[in-house]
N, C-alpha and C positions, 0 to 999 in steps of 0.2 A: 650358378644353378639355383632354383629353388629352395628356397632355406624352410620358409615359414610356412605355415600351414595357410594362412590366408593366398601370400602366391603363389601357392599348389592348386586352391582355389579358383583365383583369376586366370591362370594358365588353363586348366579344364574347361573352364565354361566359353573362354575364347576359342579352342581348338574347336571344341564341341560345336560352335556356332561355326566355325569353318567348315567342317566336317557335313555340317550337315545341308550347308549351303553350297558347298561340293558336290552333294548327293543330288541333290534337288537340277544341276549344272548336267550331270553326266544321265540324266532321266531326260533332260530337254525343257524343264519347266524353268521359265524366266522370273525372275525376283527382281525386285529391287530391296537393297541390303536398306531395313531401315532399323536402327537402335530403340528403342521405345523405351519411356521412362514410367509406361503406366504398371499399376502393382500388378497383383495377379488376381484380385478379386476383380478390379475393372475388367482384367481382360477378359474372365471369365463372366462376367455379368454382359460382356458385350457379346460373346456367342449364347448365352441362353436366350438372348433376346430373339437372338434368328431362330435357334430350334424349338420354340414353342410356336404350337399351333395355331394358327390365325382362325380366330371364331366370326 
């Protein structure tokens, strides 16, 4: 079983990612499962790009 608190960790965010790609399955929206190794500031600097208003 889970011993350490790290793979309580990796356990949660895998499920979480199943879970939520689950959700996504039984709505009818198609994905493709992609892992991404970008941080989170890219990823976020890649959606402000689209929600700012084009002048």
């Amino acid at each position: 079983m889970l011993r350490t608190t790290e793979q309580k960790k990796i356990y949660i965010q895998a499920t979480c990612s199943q879970n939520y790609q689950a959700s996504l399955k039984l709505e009818g929206i198609t994905t493709t499962i992609q892992k991404t190794q970008q941080s989170k500031a890219e990823i976020l600097r890649k959606y402000k790009k689209y929600s700012q208003p084009e002048s």
